[in-house]
C-alpha positions as CSV (number, residue, x, y, z in Angstrom):
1,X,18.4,37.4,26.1
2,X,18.8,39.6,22.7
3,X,19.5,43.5,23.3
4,X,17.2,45.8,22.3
5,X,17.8,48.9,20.4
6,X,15.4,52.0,19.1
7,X,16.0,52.2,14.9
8,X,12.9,54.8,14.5
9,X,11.2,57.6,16.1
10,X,8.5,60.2,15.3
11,X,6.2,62.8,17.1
12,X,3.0,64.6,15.9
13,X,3.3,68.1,16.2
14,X,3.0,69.5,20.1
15,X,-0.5,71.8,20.0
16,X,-2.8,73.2,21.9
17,X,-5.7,71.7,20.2
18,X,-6.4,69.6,17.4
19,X,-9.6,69.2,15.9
20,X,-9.4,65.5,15.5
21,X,-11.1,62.7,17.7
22,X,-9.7,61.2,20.6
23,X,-8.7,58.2,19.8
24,X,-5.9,60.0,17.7
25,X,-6.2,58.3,14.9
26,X,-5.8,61.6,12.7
27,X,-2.3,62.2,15.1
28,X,-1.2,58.6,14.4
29,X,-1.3,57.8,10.9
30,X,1.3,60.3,9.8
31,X,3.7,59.3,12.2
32,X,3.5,55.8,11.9
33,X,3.9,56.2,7.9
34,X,7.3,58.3,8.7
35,X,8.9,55.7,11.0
36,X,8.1,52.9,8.1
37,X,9.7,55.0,6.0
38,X,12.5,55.5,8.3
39,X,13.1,52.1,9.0
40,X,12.0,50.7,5.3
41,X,9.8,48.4,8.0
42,X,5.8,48.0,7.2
43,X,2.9,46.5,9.0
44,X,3.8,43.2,8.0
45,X,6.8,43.3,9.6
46,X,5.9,44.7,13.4
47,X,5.9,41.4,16.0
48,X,4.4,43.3,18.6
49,X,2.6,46.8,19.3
50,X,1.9,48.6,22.2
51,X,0.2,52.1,23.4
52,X,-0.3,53.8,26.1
53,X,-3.6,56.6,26.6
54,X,-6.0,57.6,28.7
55,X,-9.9,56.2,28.8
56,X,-10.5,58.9,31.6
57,X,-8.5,61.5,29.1
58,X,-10.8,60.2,25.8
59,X,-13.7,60.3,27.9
60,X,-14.6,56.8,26.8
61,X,-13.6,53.6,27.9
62,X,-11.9,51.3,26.0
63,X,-10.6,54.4,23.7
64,X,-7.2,52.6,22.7
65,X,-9.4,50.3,20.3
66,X,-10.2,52.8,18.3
67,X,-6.7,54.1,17.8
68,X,-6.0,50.4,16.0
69,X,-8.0,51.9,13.7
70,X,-4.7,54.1,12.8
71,X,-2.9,50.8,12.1
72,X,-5.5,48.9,10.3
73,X,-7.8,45.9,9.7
74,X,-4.9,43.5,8.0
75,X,-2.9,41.7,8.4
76,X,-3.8,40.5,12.3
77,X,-1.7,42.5,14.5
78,X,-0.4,41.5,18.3
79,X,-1.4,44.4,20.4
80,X,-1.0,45.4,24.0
81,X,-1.6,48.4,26.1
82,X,-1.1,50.5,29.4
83,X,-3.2,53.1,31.0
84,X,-0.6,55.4,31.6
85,X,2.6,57.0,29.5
86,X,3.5,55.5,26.4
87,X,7.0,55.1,27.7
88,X,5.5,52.4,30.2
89,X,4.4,50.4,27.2
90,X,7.9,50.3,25.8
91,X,8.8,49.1,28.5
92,X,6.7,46.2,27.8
93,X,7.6,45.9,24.4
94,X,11.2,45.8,25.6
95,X,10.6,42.7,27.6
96,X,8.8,40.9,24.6
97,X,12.0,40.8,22.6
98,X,14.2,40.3,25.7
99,X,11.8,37.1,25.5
100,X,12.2,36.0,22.3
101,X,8.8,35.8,21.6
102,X,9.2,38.9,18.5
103,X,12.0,40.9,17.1
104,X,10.7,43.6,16.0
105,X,7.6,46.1,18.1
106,X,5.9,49.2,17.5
107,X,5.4,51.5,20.7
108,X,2.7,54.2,20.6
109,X,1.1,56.9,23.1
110,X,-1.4,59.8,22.1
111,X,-3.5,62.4,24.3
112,X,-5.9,65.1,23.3
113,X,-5.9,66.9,26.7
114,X,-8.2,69.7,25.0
115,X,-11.1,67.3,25.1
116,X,-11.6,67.9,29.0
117,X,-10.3,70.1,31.3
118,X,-7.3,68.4,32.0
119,X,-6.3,69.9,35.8
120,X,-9.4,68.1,37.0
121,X,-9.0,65.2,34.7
122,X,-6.0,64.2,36.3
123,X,-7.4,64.5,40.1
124,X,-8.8,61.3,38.9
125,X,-5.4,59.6,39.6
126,X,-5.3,60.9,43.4
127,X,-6.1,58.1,46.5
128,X,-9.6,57.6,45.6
129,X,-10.4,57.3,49.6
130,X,-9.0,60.7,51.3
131,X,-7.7,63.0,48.5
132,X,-9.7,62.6,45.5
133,X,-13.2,63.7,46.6
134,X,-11.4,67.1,47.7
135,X,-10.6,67.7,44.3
136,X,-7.3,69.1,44.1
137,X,-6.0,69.8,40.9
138,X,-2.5,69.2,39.1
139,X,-1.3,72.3,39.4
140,X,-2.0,73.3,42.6
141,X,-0.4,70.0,43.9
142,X,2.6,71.3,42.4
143,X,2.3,74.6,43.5
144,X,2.5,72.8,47.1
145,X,5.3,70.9,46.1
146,X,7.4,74.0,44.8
147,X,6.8,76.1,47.5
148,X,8.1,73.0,50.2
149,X,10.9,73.5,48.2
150,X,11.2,76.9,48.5
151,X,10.4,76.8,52.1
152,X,13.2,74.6,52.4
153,X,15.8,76.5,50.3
154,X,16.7,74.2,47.7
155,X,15.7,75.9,45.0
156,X,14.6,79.8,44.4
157,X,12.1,81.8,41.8
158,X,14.8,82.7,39.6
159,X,16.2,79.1,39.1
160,X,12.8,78.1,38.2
161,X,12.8,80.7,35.5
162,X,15.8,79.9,34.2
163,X,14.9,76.2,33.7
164,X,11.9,77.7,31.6
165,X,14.1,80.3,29.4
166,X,16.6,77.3,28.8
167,X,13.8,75.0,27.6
168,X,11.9,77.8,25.4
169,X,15.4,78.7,23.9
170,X,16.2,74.8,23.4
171,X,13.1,74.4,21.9
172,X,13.0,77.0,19.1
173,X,15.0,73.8,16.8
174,X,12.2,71.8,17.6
175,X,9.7,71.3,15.4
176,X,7.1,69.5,17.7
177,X,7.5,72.0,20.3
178,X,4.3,74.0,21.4
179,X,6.0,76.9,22.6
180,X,9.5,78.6,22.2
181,X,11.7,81.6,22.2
182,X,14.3,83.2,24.1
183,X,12.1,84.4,27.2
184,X,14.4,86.9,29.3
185,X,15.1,85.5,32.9
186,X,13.3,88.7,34.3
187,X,10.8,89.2,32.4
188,X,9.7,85.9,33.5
189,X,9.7,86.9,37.0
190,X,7.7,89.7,36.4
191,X,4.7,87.3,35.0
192,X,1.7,87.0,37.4
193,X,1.3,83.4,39.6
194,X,-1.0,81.0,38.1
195,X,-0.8,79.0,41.2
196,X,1.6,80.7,43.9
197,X,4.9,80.1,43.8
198,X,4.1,79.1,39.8
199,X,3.8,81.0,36.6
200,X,2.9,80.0,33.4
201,X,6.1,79.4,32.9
202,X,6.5,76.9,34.9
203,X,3.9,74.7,34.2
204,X,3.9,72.5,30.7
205,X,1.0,73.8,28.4
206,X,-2.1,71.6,27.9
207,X,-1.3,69.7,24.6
208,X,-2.6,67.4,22.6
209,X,0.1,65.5,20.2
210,X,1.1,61.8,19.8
211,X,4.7,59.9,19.7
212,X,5.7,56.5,18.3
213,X,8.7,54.4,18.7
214,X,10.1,51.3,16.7
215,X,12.2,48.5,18.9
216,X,14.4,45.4,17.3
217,X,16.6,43.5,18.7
218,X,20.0,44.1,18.2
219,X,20.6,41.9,15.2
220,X,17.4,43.1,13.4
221,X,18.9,46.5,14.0
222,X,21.9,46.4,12.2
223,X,19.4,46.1,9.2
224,X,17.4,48.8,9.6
225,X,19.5,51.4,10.6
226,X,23.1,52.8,10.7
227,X,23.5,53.6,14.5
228,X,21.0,51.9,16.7
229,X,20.6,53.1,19.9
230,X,20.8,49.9,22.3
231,X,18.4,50.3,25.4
232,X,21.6,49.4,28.0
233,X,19.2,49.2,31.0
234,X,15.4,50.3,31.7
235,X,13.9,50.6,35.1
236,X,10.7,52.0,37.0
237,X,9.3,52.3,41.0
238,X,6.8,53.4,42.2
239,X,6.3,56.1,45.7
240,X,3.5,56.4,47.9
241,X,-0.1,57.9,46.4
242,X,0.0,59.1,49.6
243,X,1.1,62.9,49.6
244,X,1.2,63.4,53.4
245,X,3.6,59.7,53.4
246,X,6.7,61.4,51.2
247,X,8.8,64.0,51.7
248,X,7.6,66.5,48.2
249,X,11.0,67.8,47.4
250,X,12.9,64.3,46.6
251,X,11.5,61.6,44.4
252,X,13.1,58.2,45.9
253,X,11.4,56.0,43.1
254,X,13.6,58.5,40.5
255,X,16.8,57.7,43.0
256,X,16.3,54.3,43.3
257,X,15.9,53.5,39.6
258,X,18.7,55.2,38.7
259,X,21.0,53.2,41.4
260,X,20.2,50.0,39.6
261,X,21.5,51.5,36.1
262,X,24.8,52.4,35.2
263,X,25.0,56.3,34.6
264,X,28.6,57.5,33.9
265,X,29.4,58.8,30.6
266,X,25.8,59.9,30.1
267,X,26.0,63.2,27.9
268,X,22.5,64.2,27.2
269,X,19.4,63.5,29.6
270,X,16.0,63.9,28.2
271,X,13.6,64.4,31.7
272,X,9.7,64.5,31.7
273,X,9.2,67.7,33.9
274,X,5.8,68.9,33.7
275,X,7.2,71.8,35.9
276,X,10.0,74.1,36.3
277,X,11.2,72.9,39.6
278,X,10.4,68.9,38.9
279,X,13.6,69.2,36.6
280,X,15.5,70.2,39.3
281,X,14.3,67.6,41.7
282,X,14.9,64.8,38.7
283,X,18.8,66.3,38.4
284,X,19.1,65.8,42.1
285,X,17.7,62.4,41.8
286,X,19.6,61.3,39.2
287,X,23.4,62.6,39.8
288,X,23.5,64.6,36.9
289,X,26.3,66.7,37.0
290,X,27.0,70.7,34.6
291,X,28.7,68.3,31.4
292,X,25.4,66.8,31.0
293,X,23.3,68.0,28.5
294,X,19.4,68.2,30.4
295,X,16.6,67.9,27.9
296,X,17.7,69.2,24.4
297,X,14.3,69.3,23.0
298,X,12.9,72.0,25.3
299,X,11.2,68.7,27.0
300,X,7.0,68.9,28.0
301,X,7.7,72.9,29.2
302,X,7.4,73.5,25.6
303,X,5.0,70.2,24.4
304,X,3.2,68.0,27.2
305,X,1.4,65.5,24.9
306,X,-0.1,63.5,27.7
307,X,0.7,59.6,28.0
308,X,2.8,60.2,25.5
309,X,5.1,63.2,26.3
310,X,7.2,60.8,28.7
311,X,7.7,58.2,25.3
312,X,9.1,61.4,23.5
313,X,11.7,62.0,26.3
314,X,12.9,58.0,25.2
315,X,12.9,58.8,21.4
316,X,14.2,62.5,21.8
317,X,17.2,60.9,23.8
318,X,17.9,58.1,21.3
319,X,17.5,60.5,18.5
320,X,20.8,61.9,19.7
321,X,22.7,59.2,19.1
322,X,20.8,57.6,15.7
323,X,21.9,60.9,14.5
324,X,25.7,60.4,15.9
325,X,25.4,63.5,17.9
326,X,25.9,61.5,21.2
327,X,27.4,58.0,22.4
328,X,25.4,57.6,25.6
329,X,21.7,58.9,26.4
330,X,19.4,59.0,29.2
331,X,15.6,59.2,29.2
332,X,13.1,60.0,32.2
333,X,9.2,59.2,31.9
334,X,6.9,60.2,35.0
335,X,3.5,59.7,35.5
336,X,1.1,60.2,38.6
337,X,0.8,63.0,41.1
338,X,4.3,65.3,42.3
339,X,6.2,62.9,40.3
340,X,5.0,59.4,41.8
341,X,5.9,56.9,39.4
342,X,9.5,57.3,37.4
343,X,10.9,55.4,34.8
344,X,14.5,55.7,33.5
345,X,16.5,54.1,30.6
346,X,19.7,54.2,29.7
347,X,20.9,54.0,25.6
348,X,24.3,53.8,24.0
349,X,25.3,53.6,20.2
350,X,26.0,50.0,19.1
């Protein structure tokens, strides 16, 4: 089966709130025009595309129709998609060329999460039987899960803070981010809970923004780009829904996905933490030791485009090495409650 490598990636900018519609058309069309122009690929050329949103998000169902409208009437397109993360529908797309059925695809995710309120949006994704109908909300279910871990003594206040000052400084290069600076670690601390033991800080702001990816297979690459960034390995699992079934301050599905791939001489590791102390369970999970470079970008602390914030962690990381900063690359993409469902990809410079 071919290899498949990223040649092109670009990201709307990370906002609080747009006023365009939610199908993100008006989020789309720029981005998609920048990776053709990256790539010197068009419309005629894309086998396959594939995109990942949110009908609960859009308020609509079927909303991802409406976003073809960002690609256009002609020619016919092949089109796929996933309710969940963008980075979900690469994964898809990935498999397509593995096939040999195309050798070239298009990934896409969007999210305006200003359209709703977004805390109680995502309750929607709790067991529909036992925890939904109480209505717990996002955040709190991650307050619960960082103050297990605090309980527990794996992690403190001030190393949640820190993992927020590192990602606001990261960030300030960044031109999708949402939010930046050069917070001081105590200052931090000093911030009021927004939902004990979490501050704002902690949590990733509501955001709506929009990322897109371009896949070829290796051969196709070498055309389109200098240094393509081959996707070495790619896998997902899955925990329980159940919150009561799993112990909160591991995520298995992270561990196990990352035992099947081959992670030594990773230097930078892009992980979709929604909050502070997620990051820290992910570097557990993952092995990840100080002379790896954790999330560059500032990561969704500073921008949380949903269902699509987990397919900029994949473009962020292979954006390292189309630019020749980095050989080897890892991505994370997470989806669900407390960090249910993980996917994780390796990448390498051809």
């Amino acid at each position: 089966m071919p290899d498949v490598a990223v040649v092109g990636f670009a990201q709307a900018p990370n906002v609080r709130e747009t006023p365009g519609t939610t199908n993100g058309v008006e989020m789309l069309v720029p981005i998609f025009a920048e990776v053709f122009a990256a790539t010197g690929l068009s419309k005629r050329d894309i086998g396959f595309w594939c995109s990942g949103s949110s009908d609960y998000l859009a308020g609509r169902a079927f909303s991802f129709i409406a976003a073809v409208d960002a690609i256009g009437a002609f020619p016919p397109i092949h089109e796929s998609h996933v309710e969940m993360d963008a980075a979900w529908a690469l994964y898809e797309a990935w498999l397509k060329i593995r096939m040999g059925e195309v050798d070239t695809a298009l990934v896409y995710g969007f999210g305006k999460s200003s359209a709703g309120t977004l805390r109680r949006v995502l309750a929607l994704q709790l067991d529909p039987y036992v925890v939904a109908p109480l209505w717990p909300d996002s955040v709190s279910i991650a307050g619960i899960q960082a103050r297990l871990g605090l309980d527990a003594g794996l992690w403190s206040e001030k190393d949640l803070a820190e993992v927020a000052a590192r990602s606001r400084a990261d960030a300030v290069a960044n031109p999708a981010a949402q939010r930046s600076g050069t917070p001081d670690v105590a200052e931090l601390l000093d911030a009021p809970y927004v939902a004990d033991p979490l501050r704002a800080h902690d949590i990733a702001p509501v955001t709506d923004g929009a990322s897109v990816i371009v896949l070829a297979s290796a051969e196709r690459a070498k055309d389109l780009t200098e240094r393509p960034a081959i996707l070495t390995g790619i896998e997902h699992r899955v925990d329980s829904p159940v919150l009561g079934a799993r112990d909160l301050t591991r995520s298995p599905s992270t561990e196990a996905a990352a035992a099947a791939l081959d992670l030594d001489g990773v230097e930078v590791a892009e992980l979709h933490s929604p909050f502070t102390h997620q990051e820290l369970i992910l570097r557990s999970a993952l092995g990840l030791g100080d002379g790896v470079r954790i999330t560059p970008s500032g990561g969704a602390l500073t921008g949380n485009p949903m269902f699509a914030a987990g397919l900029a962690r994949v473009g962020e990381a292979a954006q390292r090495i189309l630019s020749g900063e980095a050989r080897k690359t890892l991505a994370h993409a997470t989806s669900g409650p407390a960090l249910q469902q993980n996917l994780v990809a390796t990448m390498e410079a051809m």
